[in-house]
N, C-alpha and C positions, 0 to 999 in steps of 0.2 A: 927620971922619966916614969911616970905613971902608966902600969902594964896592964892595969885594971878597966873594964870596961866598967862607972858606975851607973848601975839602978837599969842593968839589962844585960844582954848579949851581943854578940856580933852581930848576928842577923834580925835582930832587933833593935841597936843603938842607931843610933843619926847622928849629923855635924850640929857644934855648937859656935855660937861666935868665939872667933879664935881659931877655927878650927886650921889646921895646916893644908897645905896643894897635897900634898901626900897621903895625907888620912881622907881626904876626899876623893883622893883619885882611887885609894884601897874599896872607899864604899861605892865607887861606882863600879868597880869589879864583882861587888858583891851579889849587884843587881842579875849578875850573868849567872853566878853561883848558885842560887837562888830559881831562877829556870827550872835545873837539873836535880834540887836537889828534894829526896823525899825519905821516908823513914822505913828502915829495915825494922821485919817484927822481931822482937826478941821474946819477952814477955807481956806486951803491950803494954803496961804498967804507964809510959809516959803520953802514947798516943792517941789524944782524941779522935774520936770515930767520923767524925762529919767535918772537924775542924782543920785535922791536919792531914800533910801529904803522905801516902802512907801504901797506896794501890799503884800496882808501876803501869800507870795510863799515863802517859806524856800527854799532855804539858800541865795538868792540873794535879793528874794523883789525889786528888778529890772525892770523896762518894758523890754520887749524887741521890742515891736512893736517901728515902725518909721516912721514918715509920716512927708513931707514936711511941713503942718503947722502945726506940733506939739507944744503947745503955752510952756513957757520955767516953768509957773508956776503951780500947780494943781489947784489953785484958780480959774483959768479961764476955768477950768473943770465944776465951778459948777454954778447952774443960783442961785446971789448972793440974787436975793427977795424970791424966791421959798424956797432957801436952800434945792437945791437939784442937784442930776446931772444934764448934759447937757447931756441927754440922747443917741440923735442923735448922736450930736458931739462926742461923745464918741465914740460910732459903728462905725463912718465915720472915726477917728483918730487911734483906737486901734486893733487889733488881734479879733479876735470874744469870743477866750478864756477868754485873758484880760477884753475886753469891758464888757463882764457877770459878771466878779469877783469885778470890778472900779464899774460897775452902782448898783453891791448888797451890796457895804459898805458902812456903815454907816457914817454921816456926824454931823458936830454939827448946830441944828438948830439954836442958839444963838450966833454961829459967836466964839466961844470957839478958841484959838489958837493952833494949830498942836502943838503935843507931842509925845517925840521918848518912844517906852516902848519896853520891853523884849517881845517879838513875844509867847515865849513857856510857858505862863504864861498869866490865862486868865486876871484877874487884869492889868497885864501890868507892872508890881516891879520887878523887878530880884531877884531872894537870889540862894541864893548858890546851892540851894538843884535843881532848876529848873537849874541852868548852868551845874550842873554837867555831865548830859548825852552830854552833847557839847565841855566839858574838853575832857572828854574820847573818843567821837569818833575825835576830831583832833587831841590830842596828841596819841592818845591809851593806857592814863593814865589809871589805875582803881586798883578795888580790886583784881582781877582778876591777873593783871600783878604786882601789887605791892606783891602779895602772891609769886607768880612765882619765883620773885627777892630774898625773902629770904631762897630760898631753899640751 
């Protein structure tokens, strides 16, 4: 059995012809995972600034702010001896909204590396019971409608 995803990631790969009910049914769970999930700062080092998810604003974690010298990484967001924000440079870059929410999260003082974790869960682990309310409101699965159905 091949354990390899090749030429991507999980949240990045797709079904191929051949693909199994199984590996299909795992990516369409993926799509729910995928909702919640955004990036914890460590060193920014991996997260792009406009690109990825990365602000814990449900449901995008998106910037929206755009500024001419927007630098491409969040690493360069932060002063790397201080281990802290670029304060300024933040204000001067971002929205006033954004800039308040970027300069009061927390960063890793020891240079730790960015990690994606489930946003609706304070740990940051995903389980089932924490994805559920995000099953249901994109599909409009539930008990509710599952009840509905066997009448």
């Amino acid at each position: 059995m091949n354990t390899t995803i090749e030429g991507g990631s999980f949240l990045s790969t797709g079904t191929v012809h051949g693909s199994s009910w199984g590996w299909k049914g795992i990516l369409q769970g993926r799509s729910v995972l995928v909702v919640g999930l955004r990036w914890r700062v460590g060193n920014g080092d991996n997260i792009r600034v406009t690109e990825d998810p990365w602000l814990p604003v449900p449901y995008t974690f998106i910037t929206i702010s755009h500024h001419a010298d927007m630098p491409i990484y969040v690493k360069d967001l932060i002063d790397l001896v201080m281990k802290q924000w670029r304060e300024v440079e933040v204000e001067r870059l971002f929205m006033e909204s954004e800039a308040k929410l970027i300069n009061g999260l927390a960063i890793s003082r020891w240079g730790c590396p960015d990690k994606l974790i489930w946003h609706f869960i304070k740990h940051g682990d995903f389980t089932v019971k924490s994805g559920r309310p995000i099953f249901t409101d994109k599909w409009g699965v539930g008990e509710t409608r599952a009840r509905g159905a066997q009448r």
